[in-house]
C-alpha positions as CSV (number, residue, x, y, z in Angstrom):
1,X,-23.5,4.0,5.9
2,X,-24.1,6.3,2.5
3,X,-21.1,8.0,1.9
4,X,-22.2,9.6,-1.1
5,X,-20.3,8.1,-4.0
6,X,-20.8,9.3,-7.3
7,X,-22.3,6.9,-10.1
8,X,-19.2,6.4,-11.5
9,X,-17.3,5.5,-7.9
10,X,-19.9,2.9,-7.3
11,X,-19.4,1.5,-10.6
12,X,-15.3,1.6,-9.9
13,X,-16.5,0.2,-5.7
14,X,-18.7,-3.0,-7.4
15,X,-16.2,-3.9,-10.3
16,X,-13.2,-4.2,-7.7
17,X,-15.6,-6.2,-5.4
18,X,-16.5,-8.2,-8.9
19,X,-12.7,-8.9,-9.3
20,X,-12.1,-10.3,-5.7
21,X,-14.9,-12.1,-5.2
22,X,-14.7,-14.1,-8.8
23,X,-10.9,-14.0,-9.0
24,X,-9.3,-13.6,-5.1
25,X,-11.4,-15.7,-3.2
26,X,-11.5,-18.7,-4.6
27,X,-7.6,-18.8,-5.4
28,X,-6.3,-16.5,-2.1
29,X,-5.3,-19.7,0.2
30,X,-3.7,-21.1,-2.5
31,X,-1.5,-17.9,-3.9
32,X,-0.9,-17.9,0.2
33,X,-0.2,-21.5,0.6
34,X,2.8,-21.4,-2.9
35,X,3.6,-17.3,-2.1
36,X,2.7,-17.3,-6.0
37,X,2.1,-13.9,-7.4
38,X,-0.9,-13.2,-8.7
39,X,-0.1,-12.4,-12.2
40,X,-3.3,-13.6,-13.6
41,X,-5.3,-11.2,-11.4
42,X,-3.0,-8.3,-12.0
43,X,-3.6,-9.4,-15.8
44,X,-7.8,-8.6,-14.5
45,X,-7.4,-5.5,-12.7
46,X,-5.3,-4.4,-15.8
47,X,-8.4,-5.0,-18.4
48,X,-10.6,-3.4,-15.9
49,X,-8.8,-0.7,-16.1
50,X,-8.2,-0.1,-12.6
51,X,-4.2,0.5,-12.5
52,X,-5.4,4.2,-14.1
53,X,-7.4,5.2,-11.3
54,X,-5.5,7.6,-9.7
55,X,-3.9,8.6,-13.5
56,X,-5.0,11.4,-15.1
57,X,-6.5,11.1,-18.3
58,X,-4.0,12.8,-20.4
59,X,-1.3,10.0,-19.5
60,X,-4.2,7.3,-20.0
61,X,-5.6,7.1,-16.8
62,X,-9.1,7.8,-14.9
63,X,-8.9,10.5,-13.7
64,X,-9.6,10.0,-10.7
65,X,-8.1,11.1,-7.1
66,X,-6.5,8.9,-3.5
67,X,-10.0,8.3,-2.6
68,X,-10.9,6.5,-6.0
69,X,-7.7,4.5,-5.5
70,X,-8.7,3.5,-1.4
71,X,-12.2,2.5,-3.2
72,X,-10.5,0.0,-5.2
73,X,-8.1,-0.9,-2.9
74,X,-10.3,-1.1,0.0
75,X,-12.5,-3.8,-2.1
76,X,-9.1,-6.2,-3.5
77,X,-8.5,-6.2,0.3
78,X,-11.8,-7.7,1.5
79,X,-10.5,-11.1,-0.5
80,X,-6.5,-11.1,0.2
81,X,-3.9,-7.9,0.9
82,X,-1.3,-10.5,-0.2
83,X,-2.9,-9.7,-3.7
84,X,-4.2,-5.8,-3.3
85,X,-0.7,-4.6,-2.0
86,X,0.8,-6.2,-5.3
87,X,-1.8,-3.8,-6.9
88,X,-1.4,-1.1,-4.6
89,X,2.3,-1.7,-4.9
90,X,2.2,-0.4,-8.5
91,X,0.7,2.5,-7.8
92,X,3.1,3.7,-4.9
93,X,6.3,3.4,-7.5
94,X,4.3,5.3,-9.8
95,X,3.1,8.5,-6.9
96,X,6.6,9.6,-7.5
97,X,6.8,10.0,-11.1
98,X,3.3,11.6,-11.2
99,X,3.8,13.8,-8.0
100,X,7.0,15.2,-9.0
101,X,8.3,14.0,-12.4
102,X,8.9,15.9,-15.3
103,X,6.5,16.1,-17.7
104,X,8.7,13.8,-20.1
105,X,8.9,11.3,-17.3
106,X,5.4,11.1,-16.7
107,X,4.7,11.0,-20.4
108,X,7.0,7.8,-20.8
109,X,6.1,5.8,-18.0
110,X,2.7,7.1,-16.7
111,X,0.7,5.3,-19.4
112,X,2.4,2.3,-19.6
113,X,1.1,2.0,-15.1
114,X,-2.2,2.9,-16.1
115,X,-2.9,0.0,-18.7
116,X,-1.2,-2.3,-16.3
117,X,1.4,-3.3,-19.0
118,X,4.0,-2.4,-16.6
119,X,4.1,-2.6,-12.9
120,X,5.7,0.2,-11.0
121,X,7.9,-0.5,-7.4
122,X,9.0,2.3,-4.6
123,X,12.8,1.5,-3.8
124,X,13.8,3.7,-0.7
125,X,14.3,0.9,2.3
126,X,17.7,-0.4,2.9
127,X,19.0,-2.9,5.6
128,X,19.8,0.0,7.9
129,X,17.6,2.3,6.7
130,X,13.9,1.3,7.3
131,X,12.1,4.0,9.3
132,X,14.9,6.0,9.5
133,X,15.0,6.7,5.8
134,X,17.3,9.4,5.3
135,X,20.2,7.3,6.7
136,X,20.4,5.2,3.4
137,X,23.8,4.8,1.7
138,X,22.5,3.6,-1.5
139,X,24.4,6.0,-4.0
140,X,24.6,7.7,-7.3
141,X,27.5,9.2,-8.5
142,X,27.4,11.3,-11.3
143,X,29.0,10.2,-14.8
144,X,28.7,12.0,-18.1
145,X,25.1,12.0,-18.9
146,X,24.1,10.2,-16.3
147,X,24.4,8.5,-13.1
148,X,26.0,5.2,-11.3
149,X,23.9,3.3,-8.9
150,X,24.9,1.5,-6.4
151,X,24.2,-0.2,-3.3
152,X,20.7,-2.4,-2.2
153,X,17.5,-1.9,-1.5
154,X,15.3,-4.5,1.0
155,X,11.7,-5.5,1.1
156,X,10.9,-4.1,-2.0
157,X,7.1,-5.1,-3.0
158,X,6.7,-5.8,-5.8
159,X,10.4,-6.6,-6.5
160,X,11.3,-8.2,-9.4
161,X,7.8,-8.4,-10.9
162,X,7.8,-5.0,-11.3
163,X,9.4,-3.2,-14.9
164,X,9.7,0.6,-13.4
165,X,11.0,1.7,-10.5
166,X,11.3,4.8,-8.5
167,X,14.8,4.3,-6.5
168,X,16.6,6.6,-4.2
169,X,20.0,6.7,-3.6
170,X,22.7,9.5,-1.8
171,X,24.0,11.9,-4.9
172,X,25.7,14.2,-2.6
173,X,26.8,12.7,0.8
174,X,28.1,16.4,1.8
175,X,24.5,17.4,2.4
176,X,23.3,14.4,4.4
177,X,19.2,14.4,4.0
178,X,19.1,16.8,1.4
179,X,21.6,15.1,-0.5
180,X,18.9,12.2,-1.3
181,X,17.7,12.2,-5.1
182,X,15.0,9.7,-7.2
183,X,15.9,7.8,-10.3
184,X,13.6,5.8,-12.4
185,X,15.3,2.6,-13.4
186,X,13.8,0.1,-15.7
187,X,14.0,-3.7,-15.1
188,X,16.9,-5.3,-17.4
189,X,18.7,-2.2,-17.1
190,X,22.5,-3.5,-17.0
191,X,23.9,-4.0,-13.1
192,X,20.4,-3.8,-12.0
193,X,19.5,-7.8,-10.6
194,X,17.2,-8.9,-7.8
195,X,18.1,-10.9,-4.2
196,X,16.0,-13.5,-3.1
197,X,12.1,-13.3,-2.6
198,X,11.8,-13.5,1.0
199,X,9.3,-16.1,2.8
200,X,6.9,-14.0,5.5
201,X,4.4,-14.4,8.1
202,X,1.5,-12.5,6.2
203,X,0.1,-11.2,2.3
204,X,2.2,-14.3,1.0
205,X,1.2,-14.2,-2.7
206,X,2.9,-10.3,-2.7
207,X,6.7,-10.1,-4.0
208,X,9.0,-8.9,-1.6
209,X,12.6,-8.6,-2.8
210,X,16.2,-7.0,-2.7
211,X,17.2,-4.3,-5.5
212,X,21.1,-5.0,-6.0
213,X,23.1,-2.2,-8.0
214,X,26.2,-3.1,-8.9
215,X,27.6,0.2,-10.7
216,X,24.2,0.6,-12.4
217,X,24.0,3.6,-14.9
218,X,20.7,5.6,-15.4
219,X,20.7,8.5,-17.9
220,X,20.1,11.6,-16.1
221,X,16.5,12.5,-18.1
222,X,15.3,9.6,-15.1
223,X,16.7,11.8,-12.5
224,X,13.0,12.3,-10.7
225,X,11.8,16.2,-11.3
226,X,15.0,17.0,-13.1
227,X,17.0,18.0,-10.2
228,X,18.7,16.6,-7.2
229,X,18.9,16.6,-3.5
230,X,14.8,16.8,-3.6
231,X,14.1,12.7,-3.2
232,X,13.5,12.9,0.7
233,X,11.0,15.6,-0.5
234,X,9.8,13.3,-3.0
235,X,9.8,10.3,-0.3
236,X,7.9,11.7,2.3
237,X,5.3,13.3,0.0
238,X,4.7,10.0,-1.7
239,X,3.9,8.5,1.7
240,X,1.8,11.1,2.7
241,X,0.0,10.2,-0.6
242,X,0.0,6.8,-0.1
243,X,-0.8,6.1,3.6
244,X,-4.6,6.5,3.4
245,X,-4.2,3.3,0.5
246,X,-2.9,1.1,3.3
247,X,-5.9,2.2,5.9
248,X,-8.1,1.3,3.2
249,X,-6.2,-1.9,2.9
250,X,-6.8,-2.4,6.7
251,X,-10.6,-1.3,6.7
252,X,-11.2,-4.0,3.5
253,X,-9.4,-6.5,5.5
254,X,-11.1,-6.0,8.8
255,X,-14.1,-5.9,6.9
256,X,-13.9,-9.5,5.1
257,X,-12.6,-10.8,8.9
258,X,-15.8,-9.3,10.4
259,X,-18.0,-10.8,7.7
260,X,-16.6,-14.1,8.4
261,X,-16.8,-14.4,11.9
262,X,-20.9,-13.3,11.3
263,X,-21.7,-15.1,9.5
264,X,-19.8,-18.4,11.3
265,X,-21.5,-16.7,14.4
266,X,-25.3,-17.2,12.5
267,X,-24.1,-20.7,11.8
268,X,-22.3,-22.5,14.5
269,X,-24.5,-24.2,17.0
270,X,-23.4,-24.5,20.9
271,X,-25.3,-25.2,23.9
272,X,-28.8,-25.6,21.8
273,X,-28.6,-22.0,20.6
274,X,-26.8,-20.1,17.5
275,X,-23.7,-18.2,19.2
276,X,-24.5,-15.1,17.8
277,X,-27.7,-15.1,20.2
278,X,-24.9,-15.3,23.1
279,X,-24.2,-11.8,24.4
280,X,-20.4,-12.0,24.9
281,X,-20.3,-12.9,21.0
282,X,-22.7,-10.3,20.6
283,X,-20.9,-7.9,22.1
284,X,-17.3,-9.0,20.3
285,X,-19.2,-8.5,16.8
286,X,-20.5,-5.3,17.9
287,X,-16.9,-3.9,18.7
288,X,-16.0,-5.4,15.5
289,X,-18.6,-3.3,13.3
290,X,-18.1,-0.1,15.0
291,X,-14.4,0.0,14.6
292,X,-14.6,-1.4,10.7
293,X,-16.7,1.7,10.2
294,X,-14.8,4.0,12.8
295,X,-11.8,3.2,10.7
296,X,-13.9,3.6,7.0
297,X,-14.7,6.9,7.8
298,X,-11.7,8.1,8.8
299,X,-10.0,6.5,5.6
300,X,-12.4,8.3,3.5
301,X,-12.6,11.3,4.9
302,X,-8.8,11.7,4.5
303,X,-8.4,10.5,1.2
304,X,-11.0,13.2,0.2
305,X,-9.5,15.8,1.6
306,X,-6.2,15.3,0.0
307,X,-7.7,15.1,-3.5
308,X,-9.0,18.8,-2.4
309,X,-5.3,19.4,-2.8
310,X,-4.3,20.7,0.8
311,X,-1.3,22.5,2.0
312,X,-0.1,20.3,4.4
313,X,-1.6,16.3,5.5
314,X,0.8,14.5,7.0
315,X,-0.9,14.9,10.3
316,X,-4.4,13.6,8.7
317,X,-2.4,10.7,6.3
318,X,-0.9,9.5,9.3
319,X,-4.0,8.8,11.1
320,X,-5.7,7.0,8.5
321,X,-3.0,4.8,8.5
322,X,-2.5,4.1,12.3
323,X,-6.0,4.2,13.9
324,X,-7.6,1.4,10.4
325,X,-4.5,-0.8,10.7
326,X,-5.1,-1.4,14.8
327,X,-8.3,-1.8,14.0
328,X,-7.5,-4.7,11.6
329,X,-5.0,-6.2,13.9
330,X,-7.3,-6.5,16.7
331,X,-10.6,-7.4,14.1
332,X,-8.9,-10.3,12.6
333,X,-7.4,-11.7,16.0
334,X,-11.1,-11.3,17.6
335,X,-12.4,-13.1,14.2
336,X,-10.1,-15.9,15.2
337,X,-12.0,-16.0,18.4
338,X,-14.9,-15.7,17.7
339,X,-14.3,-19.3,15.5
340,X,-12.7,-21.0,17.7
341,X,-10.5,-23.8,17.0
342,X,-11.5,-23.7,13.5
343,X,-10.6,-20.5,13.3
344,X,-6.8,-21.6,13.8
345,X,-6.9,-24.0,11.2
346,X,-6.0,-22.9,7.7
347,X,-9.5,-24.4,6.6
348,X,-10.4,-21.3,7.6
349,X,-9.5,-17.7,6.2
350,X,-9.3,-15.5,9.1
351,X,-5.9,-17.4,10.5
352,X,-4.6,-16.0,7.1
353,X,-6.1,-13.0,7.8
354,X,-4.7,-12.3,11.4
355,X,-1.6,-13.3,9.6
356,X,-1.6,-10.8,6.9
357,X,-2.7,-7.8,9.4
358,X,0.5,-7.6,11.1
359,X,2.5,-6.1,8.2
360,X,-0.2,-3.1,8.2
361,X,1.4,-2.0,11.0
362,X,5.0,-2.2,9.9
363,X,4.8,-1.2,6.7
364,X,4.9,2.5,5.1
365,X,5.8,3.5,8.5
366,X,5.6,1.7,12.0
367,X,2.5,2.7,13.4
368,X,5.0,4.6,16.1
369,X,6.3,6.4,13.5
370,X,2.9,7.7,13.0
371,X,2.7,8.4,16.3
372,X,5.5,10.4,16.4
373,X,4.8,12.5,13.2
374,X,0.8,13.2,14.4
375,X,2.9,14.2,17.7
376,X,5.3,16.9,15.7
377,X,2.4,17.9,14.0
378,X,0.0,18.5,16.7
379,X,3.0,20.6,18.9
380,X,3.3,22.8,15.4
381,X,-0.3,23.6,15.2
382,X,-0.2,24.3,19.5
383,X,3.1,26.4,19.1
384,X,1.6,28.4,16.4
385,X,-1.7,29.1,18.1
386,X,-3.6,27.1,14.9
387,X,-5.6,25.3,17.7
């Protein structure tokens, strides 16, 4: 479908699809196979310019809006996730600084994201605070001119790669949720050290890691906004931000699945006939396509509306996270089928593509989370009379 890009959005759409198929492809089963990060790509995407996308120009970015960003990301993911969520990662640890940061934050860390010198991480989860988010005990206690962190932070991507990150921690325990507040907290920063880089089932080549603080001080001009008791603000508005980047991740994904099992489809000889000419693989492909697209559109059509700077999205954000990253679940398990036993073998890239789907649906909320939020929304808009 023509969905109307501008010149310059096609020109970002083909360099990203430049990148990963020159750069991802031909190393993705290898990054997966050693969980290696993908540092030399990152090192690409940087001289491409594409960590600015979302930046605006006066901190040395593009310019450009969430729907620039899901173009880029959407075409990193046709290749791997692994490597586009170690992209995208950057990009969520930086939506808090630019979102809500003071203009003296965003002045000292904002340009270093958009040249790619410096990768950005989002530190909210903790061990019992996962979708539940406002029940972390991560803290900060004031201290002169500043603040002491400490406390842990799990399944951090991007975790220990990263140089900046956007942490939250309790800084006034009194006032439970809106007692949260963000810090930005710089790699080497003293009582600030990493826990080990967990092994998982999917996007392998991304870093996933503890944040330990161990009576951590952070100056108080990092104190996110310049006040505190606004992080869970901060938090949820990041996500709603953010969540269209990992439908896009899901429709790229979905869409590199379906392109495989076609083309295998065209190729792969049973009974005397190409299986493609064999309705039930017809008709798997066909599901296949309209969902990738279903799931496109949506993602899009979110993403734009957002960057027309709307009231109120979550409603909207969380669908284009839920409805693409089903879609790529059940996409890259049919792709398996539709290959057969080779598409179990890692010979193969849709086994490693099944694998990697999974986390879309954990990650940046469960997908019942979104449920549940689309849910609260859609009884607000009833009660009001809005629909």
């Amino acid at each position: 479908m023509d969905y109307f890009l501008t010149e310059e959005q096609k020109m970002l759409k083909d360099l990203a699809w430049k990148i990963a198929e020159e750069k991802v492809m031909p190393v993705r089963a290898e990054l997966d196979e050693k969980e290696e990060f993908p540092w030399e790509i990152m090192h690409t995407c940087a001289e491409a310019g594409l960590f600015g996308v979302c930046i605006p120009e006066e901190y040395g970015g593009f310019g450009g809006g969430v729907f620039d960003n899901c173009l880029v990301v959407e075409q990193l993911s046709r290749a791997c996730i692994g490597v586009s969520v170690s992209f995208a990662g950057s990009g969520l640890g930086a939506y808090p600084i630019l979102l809500h940061g003071t203009e003296e934050q965003k002045r000292k860390y904002l340009p270093a994201i958009a040249s790619g010198k410096r990768l950005a991480a989002f530190g909210a989860t903790e061990a019992n605070a996962g979708s539940d988010v406002a029940a972390m005990q991560t803290t900060a206690t004031k201290d002169g001119d500043g603040y002491i962190l400490n406390g842990t932070k799990q399944w951090i991507t991007n975790g220990g790669e990263a140089e900046i990150y956007s942490v939250f921690a309790v800084t006034d325990k009194k006032r439970g949720p809106r007692g949260i507040s963000g810090l930005i907290v710089e790699k080497g920063t003293k009582g600030f050290s990493f826990g080990k880089k967990e092994q998982k089932l999917g996007i392998r080549a991304s870093a996933t890691r503890e944040l330990v603080f161990e009576d951590c001080w952070v100056p108080k001009e990092n104190l996110i906004g310049g006040r505190e008791g606004i992080g869970l603000i901060i938090i949820l508005k990041t996500f709603d931000t953010s969540r269209p980047g990992i439908g896009a991740q899901a429709v790229g994904l979905a869409q590199g699945a379906f392109e495989t099992a076609a083309r295998y489809a065209r190729e792969r000889v049973q009974f005397g006939q190409r299986i493609i000419s064999i309705q039930a693989i017809q008709h798997i492909l066909a599901d296949m396509a309209t969902n990738v697209e279903a799931a496109r559109a949506l993602v899009y059509a979110v993403s734009r509306y957002i960057d027309s700077n709307p009231r109120a999205f979550s409603k909207e954000s969380a669908m284009a996270k839920l409805f693409p990253s089903d879609v790529a679940m059940k996409v890259t398990v049919d792709a398996v089928q539709v290959l057969g036993g080779y598409g179990y073998m890692r010979d193969f890239p849709v086994e490693k593509m099944m694998r990697d789907a999974k986390i879309l649906q954990i990650y940046e909320g469960t997908n019942q989370i979104q449920r549940n939020n689309i849910a609260l929304e859609l009884i607000k808009e009833f009660a009001s009379g809005r629909s």
